[in-house]
C-alpha positions in Angstrom: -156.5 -144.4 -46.9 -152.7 -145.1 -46.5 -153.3 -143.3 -43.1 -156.0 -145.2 -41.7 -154.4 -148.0 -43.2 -156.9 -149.1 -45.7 -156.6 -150.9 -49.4 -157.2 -148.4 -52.0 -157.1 -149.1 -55.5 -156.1 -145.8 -56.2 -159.3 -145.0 -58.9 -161.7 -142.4 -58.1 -165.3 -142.4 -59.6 -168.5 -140.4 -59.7 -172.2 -141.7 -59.5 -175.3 -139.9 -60.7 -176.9 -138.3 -58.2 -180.6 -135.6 -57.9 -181.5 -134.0 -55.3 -184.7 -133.0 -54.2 -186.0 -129.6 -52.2 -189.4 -128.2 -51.6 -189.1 -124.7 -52.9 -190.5 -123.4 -49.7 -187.5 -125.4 -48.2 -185.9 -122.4 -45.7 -187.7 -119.5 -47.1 -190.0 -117.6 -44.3 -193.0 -115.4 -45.4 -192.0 -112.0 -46.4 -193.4 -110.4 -42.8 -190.9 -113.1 -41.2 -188.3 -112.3 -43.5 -184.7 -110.6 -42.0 -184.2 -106.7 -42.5 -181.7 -105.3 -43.0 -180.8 -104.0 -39.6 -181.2 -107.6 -37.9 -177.9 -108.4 -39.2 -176.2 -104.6 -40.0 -176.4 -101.3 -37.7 -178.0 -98.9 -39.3 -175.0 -95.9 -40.3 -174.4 -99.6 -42.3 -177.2 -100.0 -44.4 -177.4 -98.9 -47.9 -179.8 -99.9 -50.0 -177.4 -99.6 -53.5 -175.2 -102.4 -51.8 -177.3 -105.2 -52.6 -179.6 -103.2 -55.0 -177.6 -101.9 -58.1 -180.2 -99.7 -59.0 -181.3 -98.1 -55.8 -179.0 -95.5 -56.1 -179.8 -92.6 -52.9 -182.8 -94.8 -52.4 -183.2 -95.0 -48.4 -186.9 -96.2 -47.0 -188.0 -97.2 -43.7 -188.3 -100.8 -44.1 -184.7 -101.0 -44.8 -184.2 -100.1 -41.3 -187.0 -102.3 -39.9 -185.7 -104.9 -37.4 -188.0 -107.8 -37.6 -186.8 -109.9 -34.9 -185.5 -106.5 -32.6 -184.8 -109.5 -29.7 -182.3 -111.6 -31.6 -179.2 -111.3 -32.0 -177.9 -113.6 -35.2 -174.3 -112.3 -35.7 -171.9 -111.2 -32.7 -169.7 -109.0 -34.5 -167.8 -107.9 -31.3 -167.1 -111.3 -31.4 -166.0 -111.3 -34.5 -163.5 -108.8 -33.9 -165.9 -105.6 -35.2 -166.4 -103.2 -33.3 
């Protein structure tokens, strides 16, 4: 406040606040979901990463790219090659 050049008493306080969210609030159907390769290349994607027990567990529809004409992440961007 001494910045902008403002009073300030110099107390801070807190007010009770709730929120409220649908629970469908940003969660797509499971067909409209992400896989895994939407985000990650696929010599990336292992299944034990996110899934403790899936241990040498590799199936198709961890591959499946579910929106093949988007791209969400440039990682060259990023700086990944």
């Amino acid at each position: 406040m001494e910045y902008l050049g403002m009073p300030f008493s110099g107390e801070i306080g807190f007010i009770e606040t709730e929120m409220y969210t649908g629970i469908h609030h940003e969660v797509v159907p499971k067909k409209k979901s992400l896989g895994c390769t939407d985000c990650h290349i696929k010599e990336a994607v292992n299944s034990s990463r996110c899934h403790k027990k899936a241990e040498e567990i590799q199936l198709p529809e961890h591959y499946k790219k579910t929106y093949p004409n988007i791209k969400f992440l440039d990682f060259e961007e990023l700086g990944y090659e």
